[in-house]
C-alpha positions, 0 to 999 in steps of 0.5 A: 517537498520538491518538485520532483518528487511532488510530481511523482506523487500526483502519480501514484494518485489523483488529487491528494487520494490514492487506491493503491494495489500492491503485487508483490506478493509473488516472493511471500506466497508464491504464484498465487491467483491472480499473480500468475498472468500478472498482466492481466490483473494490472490491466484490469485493476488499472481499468477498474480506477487504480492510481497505481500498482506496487511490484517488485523490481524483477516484473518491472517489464510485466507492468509497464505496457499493463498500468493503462498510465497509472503510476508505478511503484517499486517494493524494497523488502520481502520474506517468505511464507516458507521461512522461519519468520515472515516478519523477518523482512529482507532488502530486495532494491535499492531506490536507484534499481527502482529507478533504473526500472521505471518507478514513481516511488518506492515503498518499504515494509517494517515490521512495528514491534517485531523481533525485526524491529530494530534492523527494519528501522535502520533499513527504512532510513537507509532508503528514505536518505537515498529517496530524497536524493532522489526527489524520490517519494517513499511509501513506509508500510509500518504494521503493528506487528510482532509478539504480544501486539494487538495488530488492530490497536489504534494506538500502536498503529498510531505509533506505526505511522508516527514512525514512518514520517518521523524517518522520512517517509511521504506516505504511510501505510498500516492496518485498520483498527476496525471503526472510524472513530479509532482510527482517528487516532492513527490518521492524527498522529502524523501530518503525511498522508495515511494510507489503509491496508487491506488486509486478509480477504473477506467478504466484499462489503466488509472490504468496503466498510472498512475503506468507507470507515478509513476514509471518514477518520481521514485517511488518504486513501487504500493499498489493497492486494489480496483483497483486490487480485485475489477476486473474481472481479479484480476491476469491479472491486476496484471501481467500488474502492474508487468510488469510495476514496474519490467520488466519496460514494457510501458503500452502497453506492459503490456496491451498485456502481460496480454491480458486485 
């Protein structure tokens, strides 16, 4: 890895760990809770332990003077809740936008399986050539996700992040598998960093379960969204998902740590 782009991963995390917190959901459900006043979201987030946040291009100035000097990352692709297919995900970036606009890094969504598939894979090549011109790291968001796919399967999303470093990617993320011992097999399959998603919200100890499980298979930390801006307590949350992926607190712990 160059020096420019090893630079802006020490960025968007803290020594090899990264907690993540992803907003761009904006395009795909709207202004949703906790997106509305986005600023007072990314600062409590920031507050609470983020290493950095994820975005698209267009609320780059809603970020900057809100990160607290957490790292910032740009999204490339989007879809719709409203559309015919949300797995149909669609360019909205370039990686030389997102460094017109300020980012660390930037990250891309494909679809594992999908219908989309083939497009997705093209699209993701495409940015990770033009990142590494650019001493640019890439996160790939490689979900096992699409007809007749068992999203929680550790051998498909094995195959998900095998996917994203085979075309370049620095960081990969994908879904949980729902214990630690399967998700061995995901975090085993690649030699880049893997990161967890987080998922559709529950409740506040599974959410954290899963990151500690996550964490134990080795994982190298969380991107968590909903499960994070949708809370009454964006920055307690995070303090607790810190606290797991860089103080290595049990769940407990992080629980009495956060006072959740």
């Amino acid at each position: 890895m160059d020096i420019g782009k090893a630079a802006r991963m020490d960025r968007i995390g803290t020594d090899g760990r990264i907690v993540n917190i992803p907003m761009d959901h904006g395009i795909t459900i709207g202004a949703t809770k906790g997106l509305t006043n986005i600023e007072e979201t990314i600062d409590a987030v920031t507050r609470g332990g983020a290493d950095s946040v994820l975005t698209q291009k267009g609320l780059a100035s809603r970020v900057h003077s809100n990160k607290n000097g957490a790292g910032y990352i740009i999204h490339l692709n989007a879809s719709t809740m409203l559309g015919p297919d949300a797995n149909d995900k669609r360019m909205t970036g370039t990686v030389k936008e997102a460094i017109q606009a300020g980012a660390d890094a930037v990250s891309f969504h494909m679809n594992v399986g999908s219908n989309y598939e083939r497009e997705q894979l093209n699209d993701l090549a495409v940015v990770t050539k033009e990142a590494n011109n650019f001493g640019i790291p890439v996160l790939a968001m490689t979900y096992a996700r699409g007809p007749e796919i068992d999203e929680t399967d550790p051998k498909a999303l094995a195959h998900a992040v095998r996917i994203a470093e085979e075309v370049g990617a620095d960081v990969a993320k994908t879904g949980y598998s729902g214990d630690s011992e399967s998700y061995k097999m995901v975090t085993g399959a690649v030699s880049i960093p893997v990161i967890m998603a987080g998922g559709s919200p529950n409740t506040d100890r599974t959410k954290l379960e899963n990151v500690y499980g996550a964490i134990q298979a080795g994982a190298s930390g969380v991107s968590m969204g909903r499960s994070v801006f949708q809370h009454d307590n964006p920055e307690a949350m995070v303090t607790a998902v810190s606290a797991i992926v860089h103080d290595d607190h049990t769940v407990d712990e992080a629980i009495a740590k956060a006072e959740l």
